[in-house]
C-alpha atoms as one frame of an Amber mdcrd trajectory, in Angstrom:
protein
  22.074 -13.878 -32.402  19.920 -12.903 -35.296  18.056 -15.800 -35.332  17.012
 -15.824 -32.072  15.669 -12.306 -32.648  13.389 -13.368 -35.214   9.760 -13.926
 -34.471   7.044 -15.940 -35.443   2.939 -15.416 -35.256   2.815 -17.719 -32.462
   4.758 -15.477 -30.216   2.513 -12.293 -30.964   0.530 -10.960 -28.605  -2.704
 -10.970 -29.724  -4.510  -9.340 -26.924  -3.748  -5.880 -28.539  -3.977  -3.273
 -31.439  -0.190  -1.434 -31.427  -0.909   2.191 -32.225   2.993   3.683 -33.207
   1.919   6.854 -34.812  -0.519   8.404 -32.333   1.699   9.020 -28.941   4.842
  10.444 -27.387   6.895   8.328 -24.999   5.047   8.956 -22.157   6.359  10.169
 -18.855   3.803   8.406 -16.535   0.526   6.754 -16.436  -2.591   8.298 -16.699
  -4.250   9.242 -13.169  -6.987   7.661 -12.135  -9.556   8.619  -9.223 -11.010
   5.040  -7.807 -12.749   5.034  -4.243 -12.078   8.424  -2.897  -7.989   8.570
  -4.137  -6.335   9.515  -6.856  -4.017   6.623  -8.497  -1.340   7.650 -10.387
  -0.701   4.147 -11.715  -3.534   1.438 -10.658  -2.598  -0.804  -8.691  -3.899
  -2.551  -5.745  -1.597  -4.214  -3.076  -4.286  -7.283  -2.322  -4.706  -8.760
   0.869  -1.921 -12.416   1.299   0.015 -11.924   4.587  -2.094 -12.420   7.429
  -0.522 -14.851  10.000   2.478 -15.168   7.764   5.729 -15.474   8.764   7.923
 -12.093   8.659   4.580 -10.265   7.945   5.605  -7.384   9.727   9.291  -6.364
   7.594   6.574  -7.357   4.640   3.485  -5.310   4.888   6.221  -2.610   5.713
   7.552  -2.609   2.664   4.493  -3.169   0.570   3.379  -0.306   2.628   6.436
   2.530   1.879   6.026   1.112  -1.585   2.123   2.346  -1.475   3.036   6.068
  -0.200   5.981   6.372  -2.925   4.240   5.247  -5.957   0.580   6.439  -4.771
  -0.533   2.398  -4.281  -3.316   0.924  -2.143  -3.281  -2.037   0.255  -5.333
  -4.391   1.861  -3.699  -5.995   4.751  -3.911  -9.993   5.112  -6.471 -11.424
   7.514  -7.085  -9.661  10.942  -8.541 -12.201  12.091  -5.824 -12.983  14.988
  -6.827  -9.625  16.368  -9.983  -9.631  17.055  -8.522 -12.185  20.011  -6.002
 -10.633  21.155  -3.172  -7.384  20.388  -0.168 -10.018  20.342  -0.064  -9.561
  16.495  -0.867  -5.611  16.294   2.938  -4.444  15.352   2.286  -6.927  12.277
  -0.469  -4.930  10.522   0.656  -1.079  11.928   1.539   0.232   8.455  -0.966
   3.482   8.692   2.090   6.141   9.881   4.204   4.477   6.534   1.623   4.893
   4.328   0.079   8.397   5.044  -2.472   9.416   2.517  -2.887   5.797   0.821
  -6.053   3.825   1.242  -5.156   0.713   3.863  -8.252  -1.681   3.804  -8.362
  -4.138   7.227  -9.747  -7.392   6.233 -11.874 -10.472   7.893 -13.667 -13.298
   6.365 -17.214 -13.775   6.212 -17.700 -16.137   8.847 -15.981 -14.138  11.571
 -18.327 -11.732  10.244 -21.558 -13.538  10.352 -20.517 -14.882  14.212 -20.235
 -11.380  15.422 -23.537  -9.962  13.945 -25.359 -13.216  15.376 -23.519 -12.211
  19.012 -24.404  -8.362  18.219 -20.644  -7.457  18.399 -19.950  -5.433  15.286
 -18.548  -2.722  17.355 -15.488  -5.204  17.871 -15.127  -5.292  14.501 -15.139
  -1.174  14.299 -12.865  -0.975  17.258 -10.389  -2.930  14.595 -10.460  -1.325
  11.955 -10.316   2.234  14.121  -7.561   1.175  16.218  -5.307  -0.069  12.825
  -6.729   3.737  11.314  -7.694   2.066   8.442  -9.342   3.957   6.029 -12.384
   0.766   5.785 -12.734  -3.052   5.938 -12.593  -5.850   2.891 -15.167  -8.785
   3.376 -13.543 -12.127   2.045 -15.558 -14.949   1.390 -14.474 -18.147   1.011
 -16.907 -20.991   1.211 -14.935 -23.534  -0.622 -12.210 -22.953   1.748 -14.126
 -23.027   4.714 -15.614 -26.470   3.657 -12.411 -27.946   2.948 -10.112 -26.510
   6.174 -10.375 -29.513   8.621 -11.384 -27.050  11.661 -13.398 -24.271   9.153
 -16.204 -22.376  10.192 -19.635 -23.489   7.989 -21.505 -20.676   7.011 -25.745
 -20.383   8.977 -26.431 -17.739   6.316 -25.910 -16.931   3.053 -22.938 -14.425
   2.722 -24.844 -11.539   0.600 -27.400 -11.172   3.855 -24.240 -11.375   5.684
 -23.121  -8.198   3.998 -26.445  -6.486   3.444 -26.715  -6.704   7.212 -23.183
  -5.119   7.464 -23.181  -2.387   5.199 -25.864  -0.908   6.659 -24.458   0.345
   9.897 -20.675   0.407   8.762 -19.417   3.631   9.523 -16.495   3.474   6.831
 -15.811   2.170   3.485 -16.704  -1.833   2.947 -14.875  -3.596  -0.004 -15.567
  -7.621  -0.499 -13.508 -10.307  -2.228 -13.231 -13.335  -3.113 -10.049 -15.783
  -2.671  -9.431 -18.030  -5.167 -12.418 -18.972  -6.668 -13.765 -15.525  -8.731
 -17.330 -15.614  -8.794 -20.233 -15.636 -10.948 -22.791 -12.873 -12.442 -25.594
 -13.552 -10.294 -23.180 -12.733  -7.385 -21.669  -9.899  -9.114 -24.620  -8.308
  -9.511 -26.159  -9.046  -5.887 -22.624  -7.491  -4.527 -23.509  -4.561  -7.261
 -26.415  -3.530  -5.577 -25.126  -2.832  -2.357 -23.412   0.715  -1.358 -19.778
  -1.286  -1.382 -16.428   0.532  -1.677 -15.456  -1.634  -4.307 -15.717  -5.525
  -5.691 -12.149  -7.084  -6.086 -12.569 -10.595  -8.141 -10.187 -12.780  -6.141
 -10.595 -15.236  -9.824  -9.650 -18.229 -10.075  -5.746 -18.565 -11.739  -4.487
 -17.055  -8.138  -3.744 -18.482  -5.213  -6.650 -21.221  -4.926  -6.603 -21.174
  -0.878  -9.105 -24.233  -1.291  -6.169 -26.717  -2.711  -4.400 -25.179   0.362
  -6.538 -26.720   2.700  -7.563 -29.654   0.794  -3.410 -30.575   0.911  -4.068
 -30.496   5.181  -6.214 -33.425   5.474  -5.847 -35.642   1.860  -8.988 -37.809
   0.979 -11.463 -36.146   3.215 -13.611 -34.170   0.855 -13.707 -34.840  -2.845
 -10.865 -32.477  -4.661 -13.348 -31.921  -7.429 -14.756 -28.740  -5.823 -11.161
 -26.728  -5.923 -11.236 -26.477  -9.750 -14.672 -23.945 -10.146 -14.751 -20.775
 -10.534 -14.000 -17.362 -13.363 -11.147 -16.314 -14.512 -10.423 -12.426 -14.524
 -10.972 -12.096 -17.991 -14.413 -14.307 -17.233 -15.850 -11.683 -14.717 -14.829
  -8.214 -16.479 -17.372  -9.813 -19.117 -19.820 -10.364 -16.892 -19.262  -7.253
 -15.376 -20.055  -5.464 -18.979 -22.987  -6.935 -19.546 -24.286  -6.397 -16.384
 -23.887  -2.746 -17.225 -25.475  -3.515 -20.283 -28.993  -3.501 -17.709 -30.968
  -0.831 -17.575 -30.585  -1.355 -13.673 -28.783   1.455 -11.586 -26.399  -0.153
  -9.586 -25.027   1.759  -5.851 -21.229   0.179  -6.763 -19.285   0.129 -10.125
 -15.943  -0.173  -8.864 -13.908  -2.852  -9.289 -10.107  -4.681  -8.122  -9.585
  -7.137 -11.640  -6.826  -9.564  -9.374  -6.678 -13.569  -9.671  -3.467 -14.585
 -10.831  -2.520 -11.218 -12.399   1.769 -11.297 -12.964   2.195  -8.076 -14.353
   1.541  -4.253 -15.280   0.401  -5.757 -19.316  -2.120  -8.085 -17.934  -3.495
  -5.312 -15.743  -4.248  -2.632 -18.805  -5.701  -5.686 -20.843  -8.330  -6.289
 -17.787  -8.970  -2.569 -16.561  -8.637  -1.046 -20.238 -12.344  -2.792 -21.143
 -13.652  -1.242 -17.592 -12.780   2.341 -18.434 -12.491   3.836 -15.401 -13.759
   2.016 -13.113 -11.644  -0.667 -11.900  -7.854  -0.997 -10.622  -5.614  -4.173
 -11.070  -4.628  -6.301  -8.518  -1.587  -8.446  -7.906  -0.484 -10.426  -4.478
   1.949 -13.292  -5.081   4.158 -10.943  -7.315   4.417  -8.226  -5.071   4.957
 -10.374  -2.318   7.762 -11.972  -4.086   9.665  -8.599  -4.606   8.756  -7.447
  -0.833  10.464 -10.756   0.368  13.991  -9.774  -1.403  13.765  -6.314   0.471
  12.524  -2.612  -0.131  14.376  -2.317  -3.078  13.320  -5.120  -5.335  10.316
  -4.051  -4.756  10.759  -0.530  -5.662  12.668  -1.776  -9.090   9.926  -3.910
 -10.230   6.995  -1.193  -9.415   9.024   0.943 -11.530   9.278  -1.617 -14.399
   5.879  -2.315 -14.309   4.698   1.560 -14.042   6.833   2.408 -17.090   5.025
  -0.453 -19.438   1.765   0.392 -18.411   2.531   3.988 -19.471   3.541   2.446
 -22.602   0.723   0.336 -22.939  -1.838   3.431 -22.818  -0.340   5.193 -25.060
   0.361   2.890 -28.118  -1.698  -0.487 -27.305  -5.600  -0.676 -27.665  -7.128
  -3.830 -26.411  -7.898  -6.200 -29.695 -12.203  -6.455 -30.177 -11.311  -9.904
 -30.594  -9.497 -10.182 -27.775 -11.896  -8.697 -24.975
C-alpha cells in the first residue's frame, strides 16, 4: 500500500504552481459574467446531440443540469427542423432551463443556402420558436468535403457570417467541430460583433474521420489530421490581443477534447475573464447513465475547480 502511494517526477503535474499557504478551502468557484449571464462555475454544455438517438431524455438532462448548477447549452444541430416540426419535442429544453443561455445551432452551409434564397427569416422563426436566447454558426469544411452527400461551400464562410450578423436580431456564437482553427481565422471571427468564439480544436470529436469511415478510399484521409489544439488557439488568442487592434468580440468557449474541470482552469486561467470551458463527450457520457450521474460528476468537477483557483497558478512554462 505504501508503495503504491509513492510518487515519482514523471507523474507531476507540471501544468501548475501549487500555492498551499495563500487560501481557505473554498466553498465554490469564483463567478464569472460571460455573454450577458453570470456563471457560477464555467462551463459550457457544447453542441453533440442533434439527430441522435434518445436526444430528447438527453438534452433534458443536460438541460436541468444547466438551471441547477447555473450552466449553458448549445443544442446539437437543428438542422432537421428547418424541414419539418417532427423532431421539435427533441430540442424543447427552454421551460427546464429557465434563466440559462440555450444557443440553437446550424452549420454554415445551411446558412449560406438560405441567405442565397433570401430566407433568413426561417432561420429566426427557429431559433424564436425553440426561445432560444441566440444561434451558434458551425463550420465544418473538412466534414462537408468528406460526407459522401455534403454540401460544398460557393462562399467563403467569414462573408457567410459577416452577411449574417448584420441583420441577426439575437446573439450569434460560431464554432468549429473538430478541427480548431487558425489565427488568421481567429482574428477575422474577432472582428465581427459575435456572442462568443468556441474553438471546437482538434483532440475532440474529429466529425471529419466520422465521415471519412462512411465511404473508405474516396478522399485521401490525410486531410482529417489538421488543425489546433486548445492549448494551440488560447495562444493565438493572446497574441492577437497583443495588437493594438480593437476587436468587437473577446469572448471565448476553450472546448476540443476537454475531459475535465483541471483542464478547463489550465485553458481559461491564461484568458482571464474572458472565456468559459467547454466539454461534450464527457457530459454526454454522464447524461446517458441518467440525471444523477450527471449531477455527481458536475459536482466533482465544480469542487476541483474551486480548488484549483484557490491554490494552483498556471506554470509560465506551462502556458
Amino acid at each position: 500500500m505504501a508503495q503504491d502511494s509513492q510518487t515519482g517526477e514523471s507523474s507531476r503535474d507540471a501544468r501548475f504552481i501549487y500555492e498551499p499557504m495563500l487560501a481557505a478551502h473554498p466553498k465554490s468557484p469564483q463567478a464569472l459574467n460571460f455573454a450577458g449571464f453570470k456563471f457560477k462555475f464555467p462551463l459550457w454544455i457544447s453542441s453533440m446531440t442533434g439527430g441522435a438517438t434518445h436526444a430528447r431524455v438527453l438534452n433534458a438532462n443536460m438541460a436541468r443540469a444547466c438551471a441547477e448548477f447555473d450552466l449553458g447549452m448549445g443544442l446539437g444541430s437543428c438542422r432537421p427542423l428547418l424541414e419539418d416540426r417532427q423532431s421539435r419535442a427533441d430540442f424543447d429544453v427552454r421551460d427546464l432551463m429557465p434563466g440559462r443561455p440555450l444557443f440553437a445551432n446550424l452549420g454554415i452551409a445551411q446558412i449560406e443556402k438560405l441567405i442565397a434564397k433570401k430566407e433568413n427569416d426561417r432561420v429566426h422563426a427557429l431559433v424564436d420558436d425553440l426561445r432560444a436566447d441566440g444561434l451558434i454558426i458551425h463550420v465544418n469544411p473538412l466534414q462537408e468535403w468528406f460526407q459522401p452527400e455534403g454540401d460544398l461551400l460557393e462562399v467563403s464562410p467569414i462573408e457567410t457570417i459577416t452577411r449574417f450578423v448584420e441583420n441577426a436580431p439575437y446573439p450569434v456564437m460560431v464554432k468549429e467541430v473538430g478541427h480548431g482553427m487558425g489565427p488568421e481565422s481567429l482574428k477575422a471571427l474577432m472582428r465581427l460583433p459575435l456572442a462568443a468564439i468556441e474553438f471546437g480544436a482538434y483532440g475532440g470529436t474529429n466529425f471529419s474521420i466520422l465521415e471519412s469511415r462512411r465511404d473508405p478510399g474516396a478522399k485521401p484521409e490525410g486531410l482529417v489530421h489538421v488543425g489546433h489544439t486548445a492549448q494551440e488557439m488560447v495562444t493565438f488568442v493572446k497574441d492577437i490581443l497583443t495588437t493594438k487592434e480593437k476587436f468587437r468580440c473577446e469572448s471565448f468557449i476553450i472546448s476540443g477534447g476537454l475531459q475535465n474541470s483541471l483542464q478547463g482552469y489550465h485553458l481559461t486561467s491564461q484568458l482571464p475573464g474572458m472565456a468559459l470551458f467547454g466539454m461534450a463527450n464527457s457530459v454526454l457520457r454522464e447524461a446517458q447513465h441518467g440525471e444523477v450521474a450527471l449531477r455527481e460528476f458536475l459536482q466533482k468537477e465544480i469542487s476541483q475547480y474551486a480548488m484549483a483557483q484557490a491554490y494552483l497558478r498556471p506554470s509560465e512554462g506551462n502556458k
